[in-house]
C-alpha positions in Angstrom: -85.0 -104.0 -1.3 -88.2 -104.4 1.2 -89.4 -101.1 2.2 -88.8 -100.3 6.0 -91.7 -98.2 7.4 -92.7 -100.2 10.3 -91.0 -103.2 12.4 -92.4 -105.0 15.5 -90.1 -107.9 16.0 -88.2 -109.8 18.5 -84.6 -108.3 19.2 -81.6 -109.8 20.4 -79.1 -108.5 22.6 -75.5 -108.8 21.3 -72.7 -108.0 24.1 -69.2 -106.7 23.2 -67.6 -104.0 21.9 -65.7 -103.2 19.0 -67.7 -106.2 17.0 -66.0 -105.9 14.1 -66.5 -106.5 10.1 -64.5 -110.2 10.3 -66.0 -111.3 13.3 -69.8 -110.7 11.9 -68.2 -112.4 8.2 -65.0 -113.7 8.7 -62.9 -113.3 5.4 -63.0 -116.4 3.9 -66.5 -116.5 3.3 -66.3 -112.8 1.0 -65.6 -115.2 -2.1 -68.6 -117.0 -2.2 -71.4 -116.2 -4.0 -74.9 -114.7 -2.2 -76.9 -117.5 -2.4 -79.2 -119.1 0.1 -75.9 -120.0 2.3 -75.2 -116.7 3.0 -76.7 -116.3 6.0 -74.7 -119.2 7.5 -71.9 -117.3 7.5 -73.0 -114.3 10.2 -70.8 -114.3 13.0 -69.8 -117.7 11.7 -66.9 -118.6 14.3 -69.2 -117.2 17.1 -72.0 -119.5 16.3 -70.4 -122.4 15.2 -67.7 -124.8 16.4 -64.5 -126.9 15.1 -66.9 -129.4 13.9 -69.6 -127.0 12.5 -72.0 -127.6 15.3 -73.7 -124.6 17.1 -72.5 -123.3 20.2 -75.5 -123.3 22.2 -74.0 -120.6 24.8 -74.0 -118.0 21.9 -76.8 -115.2 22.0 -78.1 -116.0 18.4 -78.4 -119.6 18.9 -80.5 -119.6 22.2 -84.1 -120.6 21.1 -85.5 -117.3 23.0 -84.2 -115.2 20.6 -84.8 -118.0 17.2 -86.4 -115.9 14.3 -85.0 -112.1 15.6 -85.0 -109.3 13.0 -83.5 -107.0 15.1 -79.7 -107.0 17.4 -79.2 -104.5 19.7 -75.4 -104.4 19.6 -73.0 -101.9 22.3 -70.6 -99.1 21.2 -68.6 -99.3 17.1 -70.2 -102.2 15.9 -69.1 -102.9 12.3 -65.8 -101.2 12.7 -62.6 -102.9 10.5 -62.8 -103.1 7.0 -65.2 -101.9 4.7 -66.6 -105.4 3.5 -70.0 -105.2 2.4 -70.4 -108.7 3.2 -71.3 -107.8 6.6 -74.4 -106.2 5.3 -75.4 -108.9 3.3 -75.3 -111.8 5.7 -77.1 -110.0 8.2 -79.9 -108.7 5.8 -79.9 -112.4 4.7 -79.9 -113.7 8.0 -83.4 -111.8 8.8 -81.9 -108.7 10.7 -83.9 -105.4 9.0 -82.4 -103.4 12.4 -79.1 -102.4 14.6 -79.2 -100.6 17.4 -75.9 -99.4 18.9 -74.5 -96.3 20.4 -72.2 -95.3 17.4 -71.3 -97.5 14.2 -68.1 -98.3 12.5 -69.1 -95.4 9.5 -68.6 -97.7 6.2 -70.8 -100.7 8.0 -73.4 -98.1 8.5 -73.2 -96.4 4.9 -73.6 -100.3 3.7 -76.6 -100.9 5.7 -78.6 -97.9 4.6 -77.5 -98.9 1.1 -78.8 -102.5 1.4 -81.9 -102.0 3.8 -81.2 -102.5 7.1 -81.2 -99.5 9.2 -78.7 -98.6 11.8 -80.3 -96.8 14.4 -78.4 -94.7 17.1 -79.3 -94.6 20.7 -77.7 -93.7 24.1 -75.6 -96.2 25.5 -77.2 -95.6 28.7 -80.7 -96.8 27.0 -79.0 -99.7 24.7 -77.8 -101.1 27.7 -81.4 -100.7 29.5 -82.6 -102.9 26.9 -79.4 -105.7 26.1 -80.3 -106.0 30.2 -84.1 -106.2 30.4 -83.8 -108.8 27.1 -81.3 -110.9 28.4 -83.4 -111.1 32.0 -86.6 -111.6 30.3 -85.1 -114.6 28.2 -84.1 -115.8 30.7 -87.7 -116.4 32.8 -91.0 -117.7 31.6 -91.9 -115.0 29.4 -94.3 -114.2 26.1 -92.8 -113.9 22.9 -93.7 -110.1 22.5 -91.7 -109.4 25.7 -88.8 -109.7 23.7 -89.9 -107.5 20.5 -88.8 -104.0 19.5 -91.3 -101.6 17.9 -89.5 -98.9 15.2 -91.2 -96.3 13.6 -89.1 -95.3 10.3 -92.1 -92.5 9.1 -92.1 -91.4 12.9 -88.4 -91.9 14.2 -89.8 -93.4 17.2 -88.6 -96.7 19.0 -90.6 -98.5 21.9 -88.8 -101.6 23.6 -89.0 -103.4 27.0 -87.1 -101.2 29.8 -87.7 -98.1 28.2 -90.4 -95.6 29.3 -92.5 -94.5 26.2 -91.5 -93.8 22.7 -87.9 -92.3 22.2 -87.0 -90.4 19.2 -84.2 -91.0 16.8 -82.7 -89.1 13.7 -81.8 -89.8 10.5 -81.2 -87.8 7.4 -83.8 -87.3 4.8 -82.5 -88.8 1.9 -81.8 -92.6 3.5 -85.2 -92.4 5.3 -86.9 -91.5 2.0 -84.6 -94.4 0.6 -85.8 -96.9 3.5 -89.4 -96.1 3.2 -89.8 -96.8 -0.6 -87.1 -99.8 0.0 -84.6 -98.3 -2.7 -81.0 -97.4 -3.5 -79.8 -93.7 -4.2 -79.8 -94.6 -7.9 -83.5 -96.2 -8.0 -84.4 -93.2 -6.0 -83.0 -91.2 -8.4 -84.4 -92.6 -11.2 -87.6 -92.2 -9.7 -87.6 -88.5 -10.3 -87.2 -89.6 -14.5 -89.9 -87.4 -15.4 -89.6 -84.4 -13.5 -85.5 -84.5 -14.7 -86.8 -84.7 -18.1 -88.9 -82.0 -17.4 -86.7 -79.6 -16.5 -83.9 -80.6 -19.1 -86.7 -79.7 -22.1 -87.6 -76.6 -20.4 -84.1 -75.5 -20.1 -82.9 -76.3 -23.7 -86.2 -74.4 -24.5 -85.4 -71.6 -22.8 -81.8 -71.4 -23.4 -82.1 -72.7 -27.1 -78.2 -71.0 -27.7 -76.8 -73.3 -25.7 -77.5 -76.6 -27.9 -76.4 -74.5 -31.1 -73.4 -73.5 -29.3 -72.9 -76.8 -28.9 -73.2 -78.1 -32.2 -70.7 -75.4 -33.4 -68.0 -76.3 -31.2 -68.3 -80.2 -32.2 -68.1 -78.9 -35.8 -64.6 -77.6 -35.3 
């Protein structure tokens, strides 16, 4: 996985609530493989019609918002099933970031497993910025009008409509995880040597426990 310390990037705002697992992967697509296809199939039926052609009205297909890396969603996005798939064609799609008010709780296990990090803000400030994007896209505007600024290290976010940095939380473990851009088990396996460590100095110290051992798998 990429490690996640710092992202300045444009952001999209996603209306709706209750986006669930099938509408961001529909179920078809969870047999096929994760190849280069896979992001194709993010909100699939939302962005594409009958004849496979994009629906120019939806969010993620206005040119505005082409090359986003970060969707600022509304209230239990990711709820339904568990389907990991949802993680993947996002991540695959380019989207390191959601921000919502509250997350279906599997979806947002998945995305700190796979990289992208779900970040939780008042609803009151998500829908500050879903507003001040979708008004700015819609003028003459820069390109960095539309991006988002997150601090992992920090837990700091910065965005158009919002006054200064706001803080955010998230527990230790998954921001250690997001920072080195690992799983639990890699982190885990990054503490090999101190593990070892400990295991040798423990049999050394507590030598009647191996013999003990030994004894019982003689009888």
């Amino acid at each position: 996985m990429q490690a996640f310390t710092q992202l300045c990037a444009l952001a999209v705002p996603l209306e709706g609530r209750n986006v669930d697992t099938d509408q961001i992967i529909p179920a078809r697509f969870l047999k096929k493989s994760r190849d280069a296809l896979y992001k194709d199939y993010l909100f699939h039926d939302l962005r594409f019609d009958a004849q496979g052609k994009l629906r120019p009205e939806f969010v993620l297909n206005r040119p505005a918002f082409t090359g986003a890396q970060i969707l600022v969603a509304d209230e239990n996005f990711g709820c339904g099933s568990s389907r990991e798939g949802a993680v993947y064609c996002l991540a695959d799609f380019g989207i390191r970031a959601v921000i919502a008010p509250s997350f279906g709780d599997i979806f947002f296990n998945n995305c700190l497993k796979n990289g992208v990090l779900p970040l939780k803000l008042a609803a009151q400030t998500i829908l500050t910025l879903r507003q001040t994007l979708a008004t700015i896209a819609e003028r003459e505007h820069q390109a960095n009008e539309l991006q988002i600024s997150i601090d992992l290290k920090g837990c700091s976010v910065q965005g158009p409509g919002i006054s200064g940095a706001l803080p955010f939380s998230i527990e230790p473990f998954w921001q250690e995880c997001l920072l080195k851009g690992v799983d639990e088990l890699a982190l885990t396996l990054g503490y090999r040597a101190d593990i070892e460590a400990f295991e040798l100095a423990h049999h050394a110290k507590h030598s009647w426990l191996a013999a003990s051992s030994s004894d019982r798998a003689l009888d």
